[in-house]
Structure formats: structure tokens, C-alpha cells
FINU-961703 format. One line per 2 residues: for each residue x negated, y negated, z negated of N, C-alpha, C, O. Coordinates in nm, 2 decimals. Layout:
N
X:Y:Z:X:Y:Z:X:Y:Z:X:Y:Z | ... $
//
This chain:
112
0.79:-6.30:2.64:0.82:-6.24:2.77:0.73:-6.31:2.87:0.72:-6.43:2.88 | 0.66:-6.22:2.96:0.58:-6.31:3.05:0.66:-6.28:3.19:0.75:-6.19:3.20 $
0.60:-6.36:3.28:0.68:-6.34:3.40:0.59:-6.35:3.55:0.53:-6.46:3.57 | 0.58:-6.27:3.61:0.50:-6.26:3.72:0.56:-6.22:3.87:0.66:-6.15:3.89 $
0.49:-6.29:3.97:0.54:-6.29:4.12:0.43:-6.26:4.22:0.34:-6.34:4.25 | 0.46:-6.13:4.27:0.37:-6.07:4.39:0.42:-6.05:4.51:0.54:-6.03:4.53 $
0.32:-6.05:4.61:0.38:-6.04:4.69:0.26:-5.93:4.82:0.14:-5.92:4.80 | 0.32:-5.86:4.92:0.30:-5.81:4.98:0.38:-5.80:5.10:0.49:-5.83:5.11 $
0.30:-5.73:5.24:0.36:-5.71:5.37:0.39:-5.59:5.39:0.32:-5.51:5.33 | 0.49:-5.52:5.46:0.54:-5.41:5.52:0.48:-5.43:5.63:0.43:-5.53:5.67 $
0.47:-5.31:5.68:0.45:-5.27:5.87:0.55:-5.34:5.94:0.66:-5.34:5.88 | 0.55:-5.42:6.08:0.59:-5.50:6.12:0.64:-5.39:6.21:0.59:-5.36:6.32 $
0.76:-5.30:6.12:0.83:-5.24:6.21:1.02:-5.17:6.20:1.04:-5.08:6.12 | 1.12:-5.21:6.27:1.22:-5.21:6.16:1.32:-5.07:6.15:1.44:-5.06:6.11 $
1.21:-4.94:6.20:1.24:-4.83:6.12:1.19:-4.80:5.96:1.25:-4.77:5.86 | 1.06:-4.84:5.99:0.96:-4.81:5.86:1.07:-4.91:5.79:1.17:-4.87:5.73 $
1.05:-5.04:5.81:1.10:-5.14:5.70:1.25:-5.06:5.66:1.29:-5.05:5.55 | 1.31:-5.03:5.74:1.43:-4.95:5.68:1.43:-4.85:5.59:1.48:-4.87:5.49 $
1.35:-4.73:5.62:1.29:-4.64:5.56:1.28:-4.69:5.38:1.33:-4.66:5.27 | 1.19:-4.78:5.43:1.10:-4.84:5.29:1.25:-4.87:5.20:1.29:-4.81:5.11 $
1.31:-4.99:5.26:1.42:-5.01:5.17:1.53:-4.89:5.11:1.61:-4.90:5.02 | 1.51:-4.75:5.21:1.62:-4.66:5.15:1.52:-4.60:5.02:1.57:-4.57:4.91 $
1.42:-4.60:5.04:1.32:-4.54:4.93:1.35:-4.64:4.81:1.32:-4.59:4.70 | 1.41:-4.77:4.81:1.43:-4.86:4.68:1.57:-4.81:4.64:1.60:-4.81:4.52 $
1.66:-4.78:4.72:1.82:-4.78:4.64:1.79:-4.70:4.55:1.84:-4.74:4.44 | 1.72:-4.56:4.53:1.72:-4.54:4.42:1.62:-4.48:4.41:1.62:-4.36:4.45 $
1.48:-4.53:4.34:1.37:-4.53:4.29:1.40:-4.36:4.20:1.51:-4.31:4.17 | 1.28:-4.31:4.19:1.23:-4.20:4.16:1.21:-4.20:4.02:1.11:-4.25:3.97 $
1.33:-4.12:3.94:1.34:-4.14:3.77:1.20:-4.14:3.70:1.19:-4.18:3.58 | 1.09:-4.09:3.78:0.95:-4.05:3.72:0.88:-4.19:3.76:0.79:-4.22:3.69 $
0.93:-4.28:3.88:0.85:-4.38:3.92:0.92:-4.50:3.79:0.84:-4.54:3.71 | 1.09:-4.56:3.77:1.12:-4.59:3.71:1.05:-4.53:3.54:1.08:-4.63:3.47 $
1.02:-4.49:3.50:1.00:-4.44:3.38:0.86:-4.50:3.38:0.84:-4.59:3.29 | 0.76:-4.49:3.46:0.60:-4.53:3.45:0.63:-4.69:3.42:0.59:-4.75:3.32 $
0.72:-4.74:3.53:0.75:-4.92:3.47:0.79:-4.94:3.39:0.76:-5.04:3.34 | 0.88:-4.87:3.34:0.92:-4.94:3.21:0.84:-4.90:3.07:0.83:-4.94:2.96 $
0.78:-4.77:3.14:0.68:-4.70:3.02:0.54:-4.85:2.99:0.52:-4.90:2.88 | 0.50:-4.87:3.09:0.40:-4.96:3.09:0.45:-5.14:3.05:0.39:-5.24:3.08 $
0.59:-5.15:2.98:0.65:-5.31:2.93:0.71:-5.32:3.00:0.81:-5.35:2.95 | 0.73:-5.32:3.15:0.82:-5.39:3.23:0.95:-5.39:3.20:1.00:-5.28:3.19 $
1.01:-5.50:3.17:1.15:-5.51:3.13:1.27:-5.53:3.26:1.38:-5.49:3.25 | 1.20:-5.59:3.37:1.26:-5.64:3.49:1.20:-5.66:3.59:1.10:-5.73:3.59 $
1.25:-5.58:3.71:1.15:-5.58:3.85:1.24:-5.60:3.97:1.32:-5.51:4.01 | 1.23:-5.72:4.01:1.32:-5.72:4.15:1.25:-5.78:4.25:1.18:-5.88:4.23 $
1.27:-5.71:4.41:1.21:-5.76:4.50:1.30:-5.78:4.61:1.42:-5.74:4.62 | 1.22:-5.88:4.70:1.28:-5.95:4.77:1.24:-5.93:4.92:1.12:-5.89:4.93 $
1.30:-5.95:5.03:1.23:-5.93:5.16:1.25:-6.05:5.24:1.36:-6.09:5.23 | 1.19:-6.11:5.32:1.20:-6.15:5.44:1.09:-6.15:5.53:0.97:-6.18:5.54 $
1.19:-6.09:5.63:1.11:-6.05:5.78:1.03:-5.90:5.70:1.09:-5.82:5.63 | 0.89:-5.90:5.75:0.80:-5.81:5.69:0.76:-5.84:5.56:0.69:-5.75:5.50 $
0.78:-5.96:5.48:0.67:-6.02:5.35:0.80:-5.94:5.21:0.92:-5.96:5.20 | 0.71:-5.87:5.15:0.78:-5.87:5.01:0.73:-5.94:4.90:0.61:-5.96:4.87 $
0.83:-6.00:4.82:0.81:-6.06:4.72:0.87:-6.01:4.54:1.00:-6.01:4.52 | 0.81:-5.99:4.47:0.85:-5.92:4.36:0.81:-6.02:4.26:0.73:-6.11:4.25 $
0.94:-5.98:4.14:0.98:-6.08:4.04:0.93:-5.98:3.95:0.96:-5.87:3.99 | 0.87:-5.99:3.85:0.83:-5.91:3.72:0.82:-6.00:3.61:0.76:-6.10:3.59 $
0.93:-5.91:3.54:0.91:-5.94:3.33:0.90:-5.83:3.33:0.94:-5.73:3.39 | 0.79:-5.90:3.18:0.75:-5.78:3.10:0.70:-5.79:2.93:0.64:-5.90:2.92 $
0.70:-5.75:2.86:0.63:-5.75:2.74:0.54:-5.82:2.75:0.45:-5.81:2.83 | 0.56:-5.94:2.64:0.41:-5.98:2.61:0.26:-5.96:2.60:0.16:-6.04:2.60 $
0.30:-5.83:2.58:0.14:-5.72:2.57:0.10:-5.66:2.67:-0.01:-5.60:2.66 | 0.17:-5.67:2.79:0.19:-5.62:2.90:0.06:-5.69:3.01:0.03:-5.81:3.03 $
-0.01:-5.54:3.07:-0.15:-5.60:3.12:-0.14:-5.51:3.24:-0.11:-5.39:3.24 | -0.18:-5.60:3.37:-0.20:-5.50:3.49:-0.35:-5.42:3.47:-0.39:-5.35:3.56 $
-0.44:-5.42:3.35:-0.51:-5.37:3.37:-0.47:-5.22:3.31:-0.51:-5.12:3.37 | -0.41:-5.23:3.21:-0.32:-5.05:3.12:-0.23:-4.99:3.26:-0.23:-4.87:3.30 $
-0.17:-5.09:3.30:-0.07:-5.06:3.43:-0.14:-4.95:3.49:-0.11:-4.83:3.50 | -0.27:-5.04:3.54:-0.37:-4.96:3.65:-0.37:-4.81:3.58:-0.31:-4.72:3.64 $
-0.42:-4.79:3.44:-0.51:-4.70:3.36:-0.38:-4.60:3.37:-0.38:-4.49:3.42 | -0.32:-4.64:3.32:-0.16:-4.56:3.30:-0.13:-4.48:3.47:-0.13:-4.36:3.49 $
-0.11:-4.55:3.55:-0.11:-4.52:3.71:-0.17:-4.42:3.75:-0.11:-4.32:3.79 | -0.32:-4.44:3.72:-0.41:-4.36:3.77:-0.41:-4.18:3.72:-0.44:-4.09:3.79 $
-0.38:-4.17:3.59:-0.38:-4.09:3.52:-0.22:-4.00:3.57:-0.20:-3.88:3.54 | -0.13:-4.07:3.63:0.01:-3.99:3.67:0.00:-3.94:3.81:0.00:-4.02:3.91 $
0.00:-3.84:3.83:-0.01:-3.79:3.96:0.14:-3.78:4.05:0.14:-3.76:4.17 | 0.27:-3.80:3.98:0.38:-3.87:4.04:0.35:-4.04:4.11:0.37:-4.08:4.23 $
0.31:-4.10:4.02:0.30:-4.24:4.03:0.20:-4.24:4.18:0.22:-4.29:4.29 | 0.09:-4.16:4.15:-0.03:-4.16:4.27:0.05:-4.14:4.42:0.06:-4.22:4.52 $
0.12:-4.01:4.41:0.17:-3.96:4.49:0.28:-4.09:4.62:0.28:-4.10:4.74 | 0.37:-4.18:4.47:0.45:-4.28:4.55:0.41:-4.35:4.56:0.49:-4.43:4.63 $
0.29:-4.41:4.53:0.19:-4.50:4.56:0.12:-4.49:4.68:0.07:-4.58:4.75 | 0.11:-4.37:4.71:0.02:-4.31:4.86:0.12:-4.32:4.96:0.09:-4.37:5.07 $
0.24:-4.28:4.96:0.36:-4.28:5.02:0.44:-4.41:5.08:0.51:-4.43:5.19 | 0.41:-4.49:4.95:0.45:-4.65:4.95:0.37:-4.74:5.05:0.42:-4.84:5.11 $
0.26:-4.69:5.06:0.13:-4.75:5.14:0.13:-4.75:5.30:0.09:-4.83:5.38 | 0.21:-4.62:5.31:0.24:-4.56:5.48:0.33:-4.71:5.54:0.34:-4.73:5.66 $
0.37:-4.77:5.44:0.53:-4.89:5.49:0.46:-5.04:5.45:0.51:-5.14:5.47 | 0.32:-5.02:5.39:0.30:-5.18:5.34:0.15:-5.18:5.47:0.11:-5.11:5.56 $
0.09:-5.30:5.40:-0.02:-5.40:5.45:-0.09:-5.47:5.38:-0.03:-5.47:5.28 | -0.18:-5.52:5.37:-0.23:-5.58:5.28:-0.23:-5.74:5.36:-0.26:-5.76:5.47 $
-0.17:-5.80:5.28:-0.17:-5.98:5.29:-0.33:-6.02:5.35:-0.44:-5.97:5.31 | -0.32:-6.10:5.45:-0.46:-6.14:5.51:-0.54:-6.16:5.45:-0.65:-6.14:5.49 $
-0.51:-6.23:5.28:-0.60:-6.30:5.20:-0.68:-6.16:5.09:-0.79:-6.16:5.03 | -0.56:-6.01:5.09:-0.62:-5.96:5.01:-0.79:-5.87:5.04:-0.84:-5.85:5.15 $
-0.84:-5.82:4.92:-0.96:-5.74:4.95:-0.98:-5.64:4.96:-0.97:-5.59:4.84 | -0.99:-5.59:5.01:-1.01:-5.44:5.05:-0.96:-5.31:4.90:-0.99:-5.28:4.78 $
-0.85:-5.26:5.00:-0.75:-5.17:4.88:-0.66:-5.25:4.82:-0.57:-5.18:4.76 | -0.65:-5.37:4.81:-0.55:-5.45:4.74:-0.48:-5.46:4.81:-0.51:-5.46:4.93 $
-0.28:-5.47:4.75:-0.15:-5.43:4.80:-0.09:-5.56:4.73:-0.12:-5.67:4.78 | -0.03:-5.57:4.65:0.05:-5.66:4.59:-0.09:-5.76:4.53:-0.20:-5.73:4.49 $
-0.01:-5.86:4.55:-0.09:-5.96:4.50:-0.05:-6.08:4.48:0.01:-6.15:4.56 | -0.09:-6.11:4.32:-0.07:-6.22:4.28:-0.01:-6.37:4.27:-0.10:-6.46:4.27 $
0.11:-6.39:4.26:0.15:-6.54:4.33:0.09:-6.68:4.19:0.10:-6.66:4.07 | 0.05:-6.81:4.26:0.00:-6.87:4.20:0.17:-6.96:4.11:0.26:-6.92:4.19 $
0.23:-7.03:4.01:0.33:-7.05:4.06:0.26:-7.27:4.05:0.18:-7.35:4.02 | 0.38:-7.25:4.11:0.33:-7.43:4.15:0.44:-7.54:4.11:0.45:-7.66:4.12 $
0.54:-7.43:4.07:0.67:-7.53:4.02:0.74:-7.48:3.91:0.71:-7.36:3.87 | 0.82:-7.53:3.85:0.95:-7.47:3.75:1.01:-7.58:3.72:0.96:-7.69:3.67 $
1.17:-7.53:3.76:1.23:-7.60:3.74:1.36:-7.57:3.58:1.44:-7.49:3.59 | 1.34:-7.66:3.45:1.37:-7.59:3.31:1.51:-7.70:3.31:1.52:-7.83:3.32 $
1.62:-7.58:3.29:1.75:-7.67:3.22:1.76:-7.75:3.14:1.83:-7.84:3.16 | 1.69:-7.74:3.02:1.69:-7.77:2.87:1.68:-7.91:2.82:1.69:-7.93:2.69 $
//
């Protein structure tokens, strides 16, 4: 199981940002199905202020580059992807067209 943390900005505005969060209570059975179609076993995000932060597991075999390939080819997925975009920003650091992005991690803390 691998595990990944991204993060991204909303519009610094708190209709949109409301908006955005009614669009999460219940995700779009065709949007749900592309993530879990593509390994994702577990996806939960987080908010403060405007910054989102997203927790992802997934399959071992599991690659944002099939992700992409898979995405691209769903014209549902495109669609809430174009839609999703009207409510986000791109983090100061990302590059042009880039949305979620990448977190390095710098700690862990293991019970065992």
C-alpha cells in the first residue's frame, strides 16, 4: 500500500468554498468509480482556510501517470475536472496547469 499527500488552494471565497464542499458530500458515482477504478483504496481531504490537503492510498501498482491516461480518456472525469477547477488555484509553487500537488513528507511517527 502506498500513501500519498497533496495539496491544493480554493478561491479565496466562502460561497465558492461552500459550494465546493457540497460538491464533496456526495461525489459523483462515475467520479468515485474512475478512483477506485485507477487503485485508490482511500481518499480523504482536508480544509483549512482556502488550502486543501488530500490523504491518498492506493495499490502498490498504482501510478499518477495511468491516473492521468485513464482521466484523460473519460469525458465524465474531464467534465468534473473542468468544473472542480472553477473553485481551486494553483499553489504559488505550481507550474502552469498544475492543481494538486505533491507533498514532500518530512516526518512519521510508527507505534511499533
Amino acid at each position: 500500500m502506498k500513501k500519498y499527500c497533496l495539496a491544493v488552494d480554493l478561491v479565496d471565497d466562502p460561497v465558492m468554498i461552500a459550494e465546493y464542499e457540497a460538491f464533496h458530500k456526495q461525489i459523483r458515482p462515475e467520479i468515485e468509480k474512475s478512483i477506485k477504478d485507477a487503485g485508490i483504496t482511500r481518499m480523504d481531504i482536508f480544509r483549512l482556510e482556502n488550502r486543501l490537503f488530500m490523504i491518498m492510498e492506493a495499490e502498490d501498482d498504482f501510478s499518477f501517470e495511468k491516473k492521468a491516461q485513464m482521466d484523460a480518456s473519460n469525458p465524465k472525469v474531464q467534465e468534473w475536472e473542468q468544473l472542480m477547477w472553477k473553485y481551486q488555484q494553483a499553489l504559488p509553487s505550481a507550474k502552469p496547469g498544475e492543481k494538486w500537488i505533491l507533498m514532500k513528507q518530512i516526518f512519521a511517527l510508527n507505534n511499533s
